[in-house]
Structure formats: structure tokens, C-alpha cells
C-alpha positions as CSV (number, residue, x, y, z in Angstrom):
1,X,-53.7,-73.9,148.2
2,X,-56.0,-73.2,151.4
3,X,-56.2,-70.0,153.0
4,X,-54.4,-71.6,156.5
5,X,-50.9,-72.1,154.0
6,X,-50.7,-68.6,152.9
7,X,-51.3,-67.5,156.6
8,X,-48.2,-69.7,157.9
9,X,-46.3,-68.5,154.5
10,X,-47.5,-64.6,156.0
11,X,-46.2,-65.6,159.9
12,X,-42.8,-67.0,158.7
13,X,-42.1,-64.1,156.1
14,X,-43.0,-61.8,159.1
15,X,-41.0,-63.8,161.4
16,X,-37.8,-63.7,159.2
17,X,-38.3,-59.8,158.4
18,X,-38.5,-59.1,162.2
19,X,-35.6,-61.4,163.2
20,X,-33.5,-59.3,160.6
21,X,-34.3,-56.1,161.8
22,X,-34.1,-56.7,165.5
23,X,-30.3,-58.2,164.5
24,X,-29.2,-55.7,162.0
25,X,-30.3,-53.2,164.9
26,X,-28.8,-55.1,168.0
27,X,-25.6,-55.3,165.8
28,X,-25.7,-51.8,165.4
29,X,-26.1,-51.3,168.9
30,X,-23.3,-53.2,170.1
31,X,-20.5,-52.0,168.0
32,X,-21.8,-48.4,167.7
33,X,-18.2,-47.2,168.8
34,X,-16.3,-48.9,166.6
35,X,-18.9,-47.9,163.9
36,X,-18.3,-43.8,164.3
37,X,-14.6,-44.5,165.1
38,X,-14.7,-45.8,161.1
39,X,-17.0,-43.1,159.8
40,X,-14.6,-40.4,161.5
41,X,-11.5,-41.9,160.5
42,X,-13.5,-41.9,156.7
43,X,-14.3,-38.3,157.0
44,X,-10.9,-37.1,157.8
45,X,-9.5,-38.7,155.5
46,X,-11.3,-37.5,153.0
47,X,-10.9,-33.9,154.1
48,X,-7.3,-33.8,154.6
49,X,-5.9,-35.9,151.6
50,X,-3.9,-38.6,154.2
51,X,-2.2,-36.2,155.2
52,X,-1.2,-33.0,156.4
53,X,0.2,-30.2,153.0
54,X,3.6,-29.1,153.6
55,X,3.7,-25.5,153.4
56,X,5.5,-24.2,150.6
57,X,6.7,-27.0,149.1
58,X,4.8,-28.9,146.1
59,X,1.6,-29.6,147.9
60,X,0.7,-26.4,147.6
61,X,-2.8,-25.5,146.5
62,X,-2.7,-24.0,142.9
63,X,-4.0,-20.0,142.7
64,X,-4.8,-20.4,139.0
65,X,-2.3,-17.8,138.6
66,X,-0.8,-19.6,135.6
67,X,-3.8,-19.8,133.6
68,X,-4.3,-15.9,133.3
69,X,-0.7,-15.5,131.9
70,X,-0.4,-16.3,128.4
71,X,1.6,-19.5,127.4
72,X,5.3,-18.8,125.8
73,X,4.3,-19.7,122.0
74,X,1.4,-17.6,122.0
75,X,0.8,-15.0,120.1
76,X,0.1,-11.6,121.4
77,X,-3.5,-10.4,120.6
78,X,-3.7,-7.6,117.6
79,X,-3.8,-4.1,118.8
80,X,-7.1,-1.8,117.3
81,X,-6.4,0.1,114.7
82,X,-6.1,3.7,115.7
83,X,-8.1,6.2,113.9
């Protein structure tokens, strides 16, 4: 293979690299709007669930109240011996 062939192979890589990224960034350019509107409408979605909690009702955020009392079939724990 002569040394002019794997110059043109070099140009047209280069060429089809920098046709990509001029695209992918005129794309970007051009529907930039609708873009953030989608990343916005990602983020609050992910932040609030869908949707709004009711208060009080069964949306509620746990406390972790429940796991400090002791379950109903438990045993209590052994009192120390008194001296």
C-alpha cells in the first residue's frame, strides 16, 4: 500500500469524525430547549415520586418508629440478677 492511500484513508476518517461532531453539536444547538425541558421534567420526577404525598394519609414517609418497639411475639430481654 503507498504512502498517498493511507493519507486519503487519514482525510476521509478525519472528514467523517468532523462531520459527526459539527452535527451531533448543531443538533444539540437547535433543539437545546426541548433538550432541558426533558432533563427538568426527568429531575422532577425523580425528586417528587410522580407526584405530590398526601399528607397524613399512607404516603407518609416512615419515622422508623416501629422498628425500635419490640415485635408482639418477642420475648422480653432477661433482667440482671440483683446482688
Amino acid at each position: 500500500m503507498s504512502c498517498q492511500k493511507v493519507v486519503n484513508v487519514l482525510a476521509v476518517s478525519s472528514a467523517v469524525v468532523s462531520l459527526a461532531v459539527v452535527g451531533s453539536a448543531g443538533y444539540v444547538f437547535v433543539n437545546r430547549e426541548a433538550i432541558i425541558e426533558d432533563v427538568k421534567e426527568k429531575a422532577m420526577e425523580s425528586v417528587l415520586g410522580g407526584g405530590v404525598p398526601s399528607l397524613g394519609g399512607t404516603d407518609v414517609l416512615p419515622t422508623g418508629a416501629n422498628d425500635l418497639a419490640p415485635a408482639p411475639n418477642q420475648a422480653a430481654a432477661p433482667e440482671a440478677p440483683s446482688l
